[in-house]
ZASERO-976183 format. One record per residue (C-alpha): x, y, z; residue in three letters. Coordinates in steps of 0.2 Angstrom, whole numbers, plus 5000, padded with zeros to 4 digits. Example, Ala and Ser with C-alpha at 12.3 -4.5 7.8 and 13.67 -1.06 7.14 Angstrom:
5062; 4978; 5039; ALA;
5068; 4995; 5036; SER;
//
This chain:
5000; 5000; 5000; UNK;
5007; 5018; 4997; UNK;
5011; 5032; 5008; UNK;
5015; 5043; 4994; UNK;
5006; 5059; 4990; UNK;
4997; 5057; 4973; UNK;
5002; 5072; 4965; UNK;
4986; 5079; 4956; UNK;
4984; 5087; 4936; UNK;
4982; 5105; 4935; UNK;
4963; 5099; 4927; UNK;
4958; 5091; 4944; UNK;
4964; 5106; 4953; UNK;
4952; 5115; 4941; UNK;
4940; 5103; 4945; UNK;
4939; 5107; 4963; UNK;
4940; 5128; 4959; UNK;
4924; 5125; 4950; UNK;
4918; 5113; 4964; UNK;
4922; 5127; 4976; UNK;
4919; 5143; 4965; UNK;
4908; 5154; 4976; UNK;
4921; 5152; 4988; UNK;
4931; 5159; 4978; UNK;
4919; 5171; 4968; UNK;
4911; 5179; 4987; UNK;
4926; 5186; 4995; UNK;
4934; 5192; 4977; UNK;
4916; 5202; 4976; UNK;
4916; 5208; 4996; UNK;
4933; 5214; 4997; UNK;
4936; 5219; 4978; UNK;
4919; 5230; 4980; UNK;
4922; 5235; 4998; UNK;
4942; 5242; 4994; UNK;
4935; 5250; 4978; UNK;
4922; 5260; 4988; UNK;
4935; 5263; 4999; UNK;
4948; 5269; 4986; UNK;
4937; 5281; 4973; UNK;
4932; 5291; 4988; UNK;
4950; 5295; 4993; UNK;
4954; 5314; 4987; UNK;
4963; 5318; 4975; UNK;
4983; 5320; 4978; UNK;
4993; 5333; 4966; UNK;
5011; 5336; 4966; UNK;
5021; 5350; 4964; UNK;
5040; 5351; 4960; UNK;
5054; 5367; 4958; UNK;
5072; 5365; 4953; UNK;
5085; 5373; 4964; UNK;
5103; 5376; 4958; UNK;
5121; 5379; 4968; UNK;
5129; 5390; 4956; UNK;
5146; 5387; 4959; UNK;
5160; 5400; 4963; UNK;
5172; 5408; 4952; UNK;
5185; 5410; 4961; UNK;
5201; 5397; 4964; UNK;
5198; 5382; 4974; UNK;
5210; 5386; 4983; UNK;
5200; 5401; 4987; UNK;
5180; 5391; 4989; UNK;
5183; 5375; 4987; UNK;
5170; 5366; 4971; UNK;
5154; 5363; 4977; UNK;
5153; 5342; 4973; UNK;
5137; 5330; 4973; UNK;
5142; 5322; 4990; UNK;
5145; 5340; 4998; UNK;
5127; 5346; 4992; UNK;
5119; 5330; 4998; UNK;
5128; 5332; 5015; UNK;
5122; 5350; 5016; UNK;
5104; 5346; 5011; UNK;
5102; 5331; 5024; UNK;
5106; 5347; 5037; UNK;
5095; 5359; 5030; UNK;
5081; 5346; 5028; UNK;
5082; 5346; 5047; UNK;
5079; 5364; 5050; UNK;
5065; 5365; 5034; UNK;
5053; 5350; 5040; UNK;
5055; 5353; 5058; UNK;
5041; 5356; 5067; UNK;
5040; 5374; 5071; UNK;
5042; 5377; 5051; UNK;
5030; 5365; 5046; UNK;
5016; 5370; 5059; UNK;
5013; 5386; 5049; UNK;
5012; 5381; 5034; UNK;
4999; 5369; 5039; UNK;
4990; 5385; 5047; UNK;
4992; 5396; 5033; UNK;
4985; 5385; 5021; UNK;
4976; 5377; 5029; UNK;
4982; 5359; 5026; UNK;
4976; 5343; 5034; UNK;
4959; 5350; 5039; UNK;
4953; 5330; 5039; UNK;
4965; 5325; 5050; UNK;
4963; 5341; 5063; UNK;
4946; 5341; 5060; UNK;
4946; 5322; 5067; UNK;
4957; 5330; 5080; UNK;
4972; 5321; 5075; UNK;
4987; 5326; 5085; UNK;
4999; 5344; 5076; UNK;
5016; 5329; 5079; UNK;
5005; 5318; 5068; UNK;
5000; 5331; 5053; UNK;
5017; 5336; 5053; UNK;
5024; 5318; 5051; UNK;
5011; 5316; 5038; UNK;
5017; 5332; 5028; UNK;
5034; 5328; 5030; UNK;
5030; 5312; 5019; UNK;
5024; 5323; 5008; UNK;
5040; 5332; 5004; UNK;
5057; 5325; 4992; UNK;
5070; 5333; 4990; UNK;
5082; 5323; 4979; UNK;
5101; 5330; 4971; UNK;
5098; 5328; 4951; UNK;
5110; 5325; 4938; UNK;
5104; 5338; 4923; UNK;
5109; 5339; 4905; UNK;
5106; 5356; 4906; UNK;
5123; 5366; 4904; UNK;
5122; 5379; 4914; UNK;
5117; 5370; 4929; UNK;
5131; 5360; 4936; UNK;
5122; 5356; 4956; UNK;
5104; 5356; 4958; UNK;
5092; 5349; 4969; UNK;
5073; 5345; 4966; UNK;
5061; 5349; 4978; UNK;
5043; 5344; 4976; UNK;
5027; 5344; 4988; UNK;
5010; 5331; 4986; UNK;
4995; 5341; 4993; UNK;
4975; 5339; 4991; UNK;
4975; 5355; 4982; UNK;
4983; 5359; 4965; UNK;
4985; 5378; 4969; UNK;
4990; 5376; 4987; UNK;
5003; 5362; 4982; UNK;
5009; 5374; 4971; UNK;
5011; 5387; 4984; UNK;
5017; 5376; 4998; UNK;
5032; 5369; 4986; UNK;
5037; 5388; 4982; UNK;
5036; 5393; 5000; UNK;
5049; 5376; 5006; UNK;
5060; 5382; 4991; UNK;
5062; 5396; 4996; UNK;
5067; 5390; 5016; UNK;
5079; 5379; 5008; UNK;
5085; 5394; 4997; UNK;
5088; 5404; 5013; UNK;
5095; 5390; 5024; UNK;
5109; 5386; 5012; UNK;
5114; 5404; 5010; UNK;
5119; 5402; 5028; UNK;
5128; 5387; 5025; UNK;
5146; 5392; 5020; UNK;
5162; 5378; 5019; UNK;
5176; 5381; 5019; UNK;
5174; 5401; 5015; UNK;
5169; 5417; 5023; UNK;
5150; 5419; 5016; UNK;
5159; 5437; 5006; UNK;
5171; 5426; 4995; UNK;
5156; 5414; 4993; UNK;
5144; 5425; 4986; UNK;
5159; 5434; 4975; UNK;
5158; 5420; 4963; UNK;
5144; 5406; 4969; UNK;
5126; 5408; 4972; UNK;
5109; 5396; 4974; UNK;
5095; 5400; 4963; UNK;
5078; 5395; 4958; UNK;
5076; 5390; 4940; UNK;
5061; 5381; 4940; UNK;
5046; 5389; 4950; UNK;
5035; 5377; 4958; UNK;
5023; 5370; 4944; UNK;
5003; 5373; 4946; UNK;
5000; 5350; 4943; UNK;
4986; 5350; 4931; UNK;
4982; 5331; 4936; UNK;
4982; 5321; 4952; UNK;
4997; 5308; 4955; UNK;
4987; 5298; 4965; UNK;
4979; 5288; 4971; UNK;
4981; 5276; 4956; UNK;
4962; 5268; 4959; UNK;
4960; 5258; 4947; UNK;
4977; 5248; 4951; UNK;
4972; 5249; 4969; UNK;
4956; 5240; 4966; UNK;
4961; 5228; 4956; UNK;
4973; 5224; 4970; UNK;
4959; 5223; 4983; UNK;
4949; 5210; 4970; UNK;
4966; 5202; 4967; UNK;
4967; 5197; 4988; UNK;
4950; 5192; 4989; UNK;
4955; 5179; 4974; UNK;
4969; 5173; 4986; UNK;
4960; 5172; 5000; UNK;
4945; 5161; 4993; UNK;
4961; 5152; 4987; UNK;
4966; 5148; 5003; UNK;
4945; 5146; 5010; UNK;
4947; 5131; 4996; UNK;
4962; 5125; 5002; UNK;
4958; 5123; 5021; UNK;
4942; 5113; 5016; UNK;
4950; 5102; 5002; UNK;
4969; 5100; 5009; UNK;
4962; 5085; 5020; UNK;
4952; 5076; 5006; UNK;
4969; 5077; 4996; UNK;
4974; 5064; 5007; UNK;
4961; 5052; 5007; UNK;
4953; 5041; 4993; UNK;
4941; 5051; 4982; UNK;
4943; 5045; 4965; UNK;
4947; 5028; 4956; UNK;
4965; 5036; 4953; UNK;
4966; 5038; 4974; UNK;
4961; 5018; 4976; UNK;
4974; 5014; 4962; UNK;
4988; 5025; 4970; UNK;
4985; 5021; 4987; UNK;
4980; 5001; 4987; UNK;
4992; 4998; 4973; UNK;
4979; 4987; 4965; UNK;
4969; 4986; 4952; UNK;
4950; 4993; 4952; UNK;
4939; 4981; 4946; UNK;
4923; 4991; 4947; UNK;
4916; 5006; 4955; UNK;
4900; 5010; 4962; UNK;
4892; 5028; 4962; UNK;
4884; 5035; 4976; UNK;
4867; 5030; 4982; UNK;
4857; 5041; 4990; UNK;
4839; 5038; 4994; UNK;
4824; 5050; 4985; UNK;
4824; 5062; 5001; UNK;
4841; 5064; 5002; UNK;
4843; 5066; 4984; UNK;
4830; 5083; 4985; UNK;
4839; 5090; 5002; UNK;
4855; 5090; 4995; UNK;
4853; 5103; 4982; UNK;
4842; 5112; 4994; UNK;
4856; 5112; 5007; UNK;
4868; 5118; 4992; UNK;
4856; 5133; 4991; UNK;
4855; 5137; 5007; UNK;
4874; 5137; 5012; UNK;
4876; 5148; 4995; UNK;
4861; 5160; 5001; UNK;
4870; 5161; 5019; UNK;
4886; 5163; 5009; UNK;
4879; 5178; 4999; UNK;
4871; 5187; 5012; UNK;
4884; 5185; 5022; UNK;
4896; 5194; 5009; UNK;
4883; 5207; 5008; UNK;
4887; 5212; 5024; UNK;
4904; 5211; 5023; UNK;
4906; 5223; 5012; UNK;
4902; 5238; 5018; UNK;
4910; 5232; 5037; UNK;
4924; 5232; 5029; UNK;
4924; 5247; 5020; UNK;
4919; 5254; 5035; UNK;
4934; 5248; 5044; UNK;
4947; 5253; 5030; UNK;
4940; 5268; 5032; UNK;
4943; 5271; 5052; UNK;
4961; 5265; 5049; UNK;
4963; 5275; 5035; UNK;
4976; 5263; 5029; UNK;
4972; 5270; 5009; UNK;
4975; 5288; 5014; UNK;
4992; 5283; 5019; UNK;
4996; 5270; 5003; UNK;
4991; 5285; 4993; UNK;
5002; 5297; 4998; UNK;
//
C-alpha cells in the first residue's frame, strides 16, 4: 500500500476551483467592492516640483573649494532638518490650511506634521542642462493643486535661505563673490492628480480576495487530498487494480435536500458577503490605511 502523496493534474485542481467557486467568487466580490468603495472616495493628491541650483564659485579652489554632489547632499540632509522641523512646518499647515481632515478628526499637530513631511522630496539631480552643474529637486503632494503649488514655492524658498547660511570652507563674502543658489524652475501649478492610482488599487483589493478564497478552498479540500476520492486515489494508494466502482446512492429524500442544502449554504454565503462589504469598508475607512498608501 502507498504512503506517497498522489500528486494531482492542474485539470483536477480546476476541478475542485469549480467545485468550490463561490468560495472563491464571494470574497473576490466583498473585498474587491468594499476596497473600491474605499479607494474612489479618497481625494485627489497633486504634486508640485521646483528645481534649485548651487551655482558654483568663480573664484580658485584654493579660494572656495568646488561645490561636489556628496558636499550638496551632506548640506541638504542638514538643511532638511531645519526646513521640516516642526515649528516650520506647523505654519504652513495654518496658513493653508492643510490637513483640515486630520485636525478636524482631532488628530494630533506631531502627527499632521509627520504626515506632511512624507509629503516632501528633495532629491540631488543630475541635469543635461549646461548651465546647471548642482541642483536639487524639491517637490510637495498636497490635496489642492493651487495650494501644492504654493506650499512647494514657500519650502523652496526655506531651503534657498537656509543654504545661503551654510558656508564651507569660505567666509560667506568670498562665497557669494563667485557662487550663488537659485531658483530656475518655479514650483509648477499640477494639472492632474498623481494619485491615488484607483483603478490599480482596486484591482489589488479583487486580486486578495482571489487569494484568500484560494486559501478558503484550500483549508476545506487540503484533508480530502489525502484520502481516497477517485478511482485514481484507490489505484495509487492500494496499489491494486480497480475492478469496478459504484456511484453514490442516495435515497429519494436525500437526493431533494442535498441541492436544497447547496442553496441554502450559498444563500448564507451571499448574504453573508453582503454584509461584509460595507463592514469592511467601514473599517478601511477608520484606519485609513488608503489615505496613507496613497500618499
Amino acid at each position: 500500500m502507498s504512503t506517497e502523496f498522489r500528486q494531482r493534474k492542474m485539470s483536477e485542481y480546476a476541478r475542485i476551483a469549480l467545485k468550490r467557486k463561490w468560495m472563491i467568487i464571494l470574497p473576490t466580490l466583498a473585498i474587491g467592492l468594499a476596497i473600491g468603495f474605499v479607494v474612489f472616495r479618497l481625494p485627489d493628491i497633486y504634486e508640485s516640483s521646483t528645481l534649485i541650483v548651487v551655482k558654483p564659485s568663480t573664484l580658485p579652489n584654493s579660494v572656495v573649494p568646488m561645490i561636489t554632489e556628496e558636499t550638496l547632499t551632506r548640506e541638504l540632509a542638514s538643511i532638511s532638518q531645519v526646513v521640516t522641523s516642526g515649528s516650520s512646518l506647523q505654519p504652513l499647515v495654518e496658513k493653508y490650511d492643510l490637513y483640515k481632515e486630520e485636525r478636524r478628526r482631532g488628530e494630533a499637530m506631531e502627527v499632521i506634521i509627520d504626515e506632511m513631511r512624507k509629503g516632501i522630496k528633495v532629491a540631488v539631480i543630475n541635469t543635461s542642462r549646461n548651465d546647471i552643474t548642482n541642483a536639487f529637486n524639491i517637490t510637495y503632494r498636497g490635496r489642492d493643486p493651487k495650494t501644492t503649488q504654493a506650499v512647494a514655492a514657500e519650502l523652496a524658498s526655506k531651503y534657498v535661505d537656509q543654504k545661503q547660511k551654510i558656508v564651507v570652507g569660505a567666509d560667506a563674502a568670498k562665497e557669494q563673490q563667485g557662487g550663488g543658489i537659485q531658483v530656475v524652475d518655479p514650483a509648477n501649478l499640477p494639472e492632474k492628480p498623481v494619485a491615488p492610482k484607483r483603478l490599480v488599487l482596486t484591482a489589488g483589493g479583487f486580486g486578495v480576495g482571489i487569494a484568500l478564497g484560494m486559501l478558503l478552498v484550500l483549508f476545506v479540500e487540503v484533508r480530502r487530498l489525502f484520502t481516497i476520492q477517485t478511482i485514481e486515489d484507490a489505484k495509487h494508494y492500494t496499489t491494486l487494480p480497480v475492478l469496478a466502482s459504484i456511484p453514490e446512492l442516495m435515497t429519494p429524500a436525500e437526493a431533494l435536500a442535498m441541492p436544497r442544502r447547496k442553496n441554502l449554504a450559498l444563500a448564507a454565503g451571499v448574504a453573508a458577503s453582503v454584509v461584509a462589504v460595507p463592514m469592511l469598508a467601514f473599517v478601511l475607512t477608520m484606519t485609513h490605511v488608503f489615505e496613507r498608501i496613497a500618499q
